[in-house]
C-alpha positions as semicolon CSV with decimal commas, in nm:
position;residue;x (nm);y (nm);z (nm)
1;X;10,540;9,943;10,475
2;X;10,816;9,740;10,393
3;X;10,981;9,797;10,078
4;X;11,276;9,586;9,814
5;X;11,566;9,821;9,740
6;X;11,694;9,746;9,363
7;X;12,022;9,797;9,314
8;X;12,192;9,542;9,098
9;X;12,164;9,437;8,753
10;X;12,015;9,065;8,892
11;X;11,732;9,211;9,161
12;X;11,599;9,455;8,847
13;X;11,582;9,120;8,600
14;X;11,374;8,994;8,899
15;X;11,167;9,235;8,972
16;X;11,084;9,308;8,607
17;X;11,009;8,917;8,524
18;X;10,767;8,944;8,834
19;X;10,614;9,203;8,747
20;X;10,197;9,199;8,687
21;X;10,052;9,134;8,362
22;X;9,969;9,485;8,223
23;X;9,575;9,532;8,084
24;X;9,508;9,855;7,921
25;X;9,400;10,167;8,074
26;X;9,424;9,973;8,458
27;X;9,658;10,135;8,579
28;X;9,896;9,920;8,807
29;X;10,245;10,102;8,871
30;X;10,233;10,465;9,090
31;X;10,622;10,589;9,018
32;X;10,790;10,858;9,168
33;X;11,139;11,025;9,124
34;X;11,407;11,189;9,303
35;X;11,751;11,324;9,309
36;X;11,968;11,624;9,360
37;X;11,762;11,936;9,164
38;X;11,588;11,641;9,004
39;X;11,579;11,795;8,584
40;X;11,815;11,772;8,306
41;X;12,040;12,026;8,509
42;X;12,065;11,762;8,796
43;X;12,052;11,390;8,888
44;X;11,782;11,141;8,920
45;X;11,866;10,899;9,212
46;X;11,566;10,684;9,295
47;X;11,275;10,581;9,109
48;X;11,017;10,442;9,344
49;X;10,786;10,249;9,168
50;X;10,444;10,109;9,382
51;X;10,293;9,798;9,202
52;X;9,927;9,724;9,254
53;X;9,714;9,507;9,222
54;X;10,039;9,375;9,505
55;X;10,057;9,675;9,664
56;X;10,445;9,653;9,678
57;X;10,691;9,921;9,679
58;X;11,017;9,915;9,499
59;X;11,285;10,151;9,519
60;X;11,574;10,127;9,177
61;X;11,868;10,279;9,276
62;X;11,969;10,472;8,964
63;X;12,249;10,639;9,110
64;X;12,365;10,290;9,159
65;X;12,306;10,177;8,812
66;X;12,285;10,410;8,626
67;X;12,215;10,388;8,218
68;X;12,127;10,023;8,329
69;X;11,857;10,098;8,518
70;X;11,705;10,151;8,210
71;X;11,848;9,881;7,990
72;X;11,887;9,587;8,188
73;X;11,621;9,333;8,044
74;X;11,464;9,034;8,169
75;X;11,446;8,683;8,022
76;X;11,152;8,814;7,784
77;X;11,393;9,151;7,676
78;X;11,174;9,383;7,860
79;X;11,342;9,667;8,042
80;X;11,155;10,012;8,283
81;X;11,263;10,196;7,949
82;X;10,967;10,020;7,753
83;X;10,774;10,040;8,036
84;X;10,825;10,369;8,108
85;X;10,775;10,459;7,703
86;X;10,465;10,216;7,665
87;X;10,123;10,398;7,591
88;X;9,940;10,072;7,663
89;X;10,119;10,008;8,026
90;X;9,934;10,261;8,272
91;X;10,166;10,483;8,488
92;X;10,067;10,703;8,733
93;X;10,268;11,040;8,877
94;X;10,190;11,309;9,046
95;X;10,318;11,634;8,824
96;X;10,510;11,442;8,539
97;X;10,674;11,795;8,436
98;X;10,999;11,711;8,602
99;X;11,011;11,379;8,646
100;X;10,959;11,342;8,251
101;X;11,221;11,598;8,208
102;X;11,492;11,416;8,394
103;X;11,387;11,043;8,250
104;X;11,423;11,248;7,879
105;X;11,721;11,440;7,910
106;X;11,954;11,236;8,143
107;X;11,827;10,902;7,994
108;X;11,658;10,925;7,684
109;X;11,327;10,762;7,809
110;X;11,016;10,965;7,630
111;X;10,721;10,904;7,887
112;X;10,402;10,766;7,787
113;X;10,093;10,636;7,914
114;X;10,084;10,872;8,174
115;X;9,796;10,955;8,414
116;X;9,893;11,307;8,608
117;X;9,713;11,350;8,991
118;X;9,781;11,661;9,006
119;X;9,603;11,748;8,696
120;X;9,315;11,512;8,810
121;X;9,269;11,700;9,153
122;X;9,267;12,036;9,010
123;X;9,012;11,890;8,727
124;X;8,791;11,789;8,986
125;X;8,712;12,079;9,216
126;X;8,451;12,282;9,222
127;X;8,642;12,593;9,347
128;X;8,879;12,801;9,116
129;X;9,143;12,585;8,916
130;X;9,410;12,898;8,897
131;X;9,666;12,747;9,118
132;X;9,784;12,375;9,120
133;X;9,824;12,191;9,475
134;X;10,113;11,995;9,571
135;X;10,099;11,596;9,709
136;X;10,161;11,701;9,985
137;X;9,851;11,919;10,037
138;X;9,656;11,651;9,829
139;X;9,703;11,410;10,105
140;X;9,650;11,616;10,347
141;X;9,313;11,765;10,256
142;X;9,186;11,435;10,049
143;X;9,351;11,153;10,163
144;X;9,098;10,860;10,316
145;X;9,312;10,781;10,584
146;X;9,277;10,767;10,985
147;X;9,441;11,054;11,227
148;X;9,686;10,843;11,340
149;X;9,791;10,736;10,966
150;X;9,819;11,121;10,905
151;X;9,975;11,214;11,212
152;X;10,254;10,972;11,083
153;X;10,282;11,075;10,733
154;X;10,307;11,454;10,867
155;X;10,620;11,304;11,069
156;X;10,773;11,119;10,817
157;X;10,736;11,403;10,546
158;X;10,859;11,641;10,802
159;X;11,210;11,436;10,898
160;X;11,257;11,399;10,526
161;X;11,248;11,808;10,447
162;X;11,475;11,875;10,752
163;X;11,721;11,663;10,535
164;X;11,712;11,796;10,216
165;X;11,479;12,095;10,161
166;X;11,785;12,374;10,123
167;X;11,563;12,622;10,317
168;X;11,524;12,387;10,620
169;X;11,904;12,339;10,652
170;X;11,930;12,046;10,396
171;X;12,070;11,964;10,052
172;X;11,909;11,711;9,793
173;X;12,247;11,554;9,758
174;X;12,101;11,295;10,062
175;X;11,921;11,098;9,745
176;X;12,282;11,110;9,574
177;X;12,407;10,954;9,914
178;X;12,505;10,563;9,958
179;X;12,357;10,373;10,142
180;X;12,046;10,557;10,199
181;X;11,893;10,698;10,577
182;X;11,630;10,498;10,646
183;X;11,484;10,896;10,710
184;X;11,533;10,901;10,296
185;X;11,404;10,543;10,217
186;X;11,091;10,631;10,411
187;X;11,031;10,939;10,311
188;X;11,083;10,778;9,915
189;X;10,844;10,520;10,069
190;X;10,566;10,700;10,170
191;X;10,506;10,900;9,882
192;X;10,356;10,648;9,615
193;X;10,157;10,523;9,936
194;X;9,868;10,730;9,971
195;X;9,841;10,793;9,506
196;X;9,649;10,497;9,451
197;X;9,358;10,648;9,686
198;X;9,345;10,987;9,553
199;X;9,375;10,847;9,224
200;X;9,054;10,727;9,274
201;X;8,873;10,980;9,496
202;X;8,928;11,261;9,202
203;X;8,855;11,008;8,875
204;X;8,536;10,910;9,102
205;X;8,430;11,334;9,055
206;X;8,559;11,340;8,653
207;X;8,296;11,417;8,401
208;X;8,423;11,208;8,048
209;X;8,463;11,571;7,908
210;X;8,742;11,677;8,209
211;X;8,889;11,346;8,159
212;X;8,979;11,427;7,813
213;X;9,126;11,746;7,883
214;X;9,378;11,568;8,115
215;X;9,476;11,342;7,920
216;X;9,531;11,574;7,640
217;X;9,669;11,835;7,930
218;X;9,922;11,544;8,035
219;X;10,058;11,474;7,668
220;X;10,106;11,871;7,669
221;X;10,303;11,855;7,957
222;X;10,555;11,517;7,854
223;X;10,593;11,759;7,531
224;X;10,671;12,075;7,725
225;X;10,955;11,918;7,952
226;X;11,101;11,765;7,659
227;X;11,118;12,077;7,471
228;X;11,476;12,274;7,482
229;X;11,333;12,582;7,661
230;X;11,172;12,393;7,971
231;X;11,203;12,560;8,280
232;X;11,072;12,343;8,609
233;X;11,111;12,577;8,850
234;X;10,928;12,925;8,908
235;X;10,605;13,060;8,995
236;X;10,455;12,969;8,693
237;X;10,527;12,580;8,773
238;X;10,206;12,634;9,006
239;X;9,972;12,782;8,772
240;X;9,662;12,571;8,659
241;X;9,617;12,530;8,305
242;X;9,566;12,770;8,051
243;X;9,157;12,794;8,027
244;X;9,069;12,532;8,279
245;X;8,971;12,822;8,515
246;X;8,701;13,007;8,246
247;X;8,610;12,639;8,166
248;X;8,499;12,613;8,489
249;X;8,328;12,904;8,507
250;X;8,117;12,891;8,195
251;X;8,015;12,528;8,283
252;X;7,848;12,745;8,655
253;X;7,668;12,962;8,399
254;X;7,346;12,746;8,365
255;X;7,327;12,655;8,753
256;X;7,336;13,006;8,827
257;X;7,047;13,044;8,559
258;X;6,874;12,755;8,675
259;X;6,913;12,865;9,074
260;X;6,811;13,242;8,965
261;X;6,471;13,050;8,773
262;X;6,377;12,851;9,105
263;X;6,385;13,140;9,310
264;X;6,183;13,326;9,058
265;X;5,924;13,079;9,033
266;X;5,891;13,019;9,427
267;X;5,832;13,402;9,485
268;X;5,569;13,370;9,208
269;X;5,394;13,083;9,350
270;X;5,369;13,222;9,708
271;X;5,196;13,512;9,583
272;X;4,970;13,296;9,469
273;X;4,899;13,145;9,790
């Protein structure tokens, strides 16, 4: 997909002015973040923003702009930092944890109006909710999309690791870099892509009761990474959250009743026979 790289104080008036008219709870702008050990220990680079109903993809070069990424307004004074701090204008991420860290500390933007995928996939499966999945995994497991499509995205998501996962022989100072690989830009690219879909498959499995619990799970989160003891990295970074798993067992309790009743009952009734 083609994308508009953001980079100067004009293009961001622009692309803010032209932005969609925002209706409440609709959720119309799927952001992600990077940069070098992206938290308030690092740098946030890029913030790749995918606008729907459009389904456009913008990339603002923070590293670029910096503080005025955030502060440059458009003709009506609106700037990404009320957009970003709105609780009426819908965002979506995908694990806000660090992403919210690195908007609070480095830039003084306090998320809201957050919806979190990852805490909607884990919410939604039937199987244990101890351990949290990555987008990666997400996409590939649950994604709609053809073999081809995937077999492309596995590509794409591969080049972009050899570049800057440390592990793999990269360094997360290629977001930091000017201009960008078109490896990077894709990789940026691709990732607010496929959110809009999943999005939808997991809020399509959401009882109104798990729907609360992210959204109240979410605000716990933006609260957490803004607190002065955060820490976004460890093990515990991909543990579910506290009592979702026993939620989810004691809501099996009554099927298992239930399935233990019907088998009851059908013995009984073929002794009958």
């Amino acid at each position: 997909m083609d994308f508009e790289m953001i980079d100067t104080a004009p293009a961001l008036q622009a692309f803010i002015a032209e932005l969609p008219e925002f209706t409440i709870n609709q959720p119309c702008l799927y952001v992600d973040l990077e940069g070098n050990d992206l938290s308030r220990n690092g740098t946030l680079s890029l913030i790749t923003i995918l606008v729907e109903p459009r389904h456009t993809v913008h990339l603002i070069d923070v590293k670029t702009l910096g503080a005025a990424a955030f502060t440059t307004s458009d003709s009506n004074g609106k700037t990404i930092k009320q957009i970003l701090e709105s609780d009426t204008v819908v965002k979506v991420f995908f694990d806000i944890r660090n992403d919210s860290d690195a908007l609070f500390s480095l830039f003084g933007v306090r998320v809201a109006g957050i919806q979190d995928v990852q805490l909607m996939e884990v919410a939604s499966r039937t199987s244990s909710k101890r351990l949290l999945n990555g987008l990666a995994r997400c996409i590939e497991r649950d994604a709609p999309i053809s073999y081809t499509d995937k077999r492309e995205w596995r590509s794409t998501k591969d080049k972009g690791h050899r570049l800057f996962v440390p592990a793999r022989g990269g360094s997360f100072a290629v977001f930091d870099e000017r201009p960008l690989t078109p490896a990077v830009q894709k990789y940026c690219v691709q990732d607010v892509l496929h959110m809009p879909a999943l999005r939808s498959a997991y809020k399509a499995k959401l009882s109104n009761a798990w729907w609360t619990r992210i959204q109240e799970e979410t605000t716990a989160r933006i609260a957490l990474s803004q607190s002065a003891n955060f820490n976004g990295k460890g093990r515990h970074m991909a543990e579910g959250p506290a009592g979702w798993q026993r939620i989810s067992e004691d809501a099996q309790v009554p099927y298992h009743r239930l399935w233990t009743r019907k088998i009851r009952l059908t013995d009984e009734f073929h002794r009958m026979m």
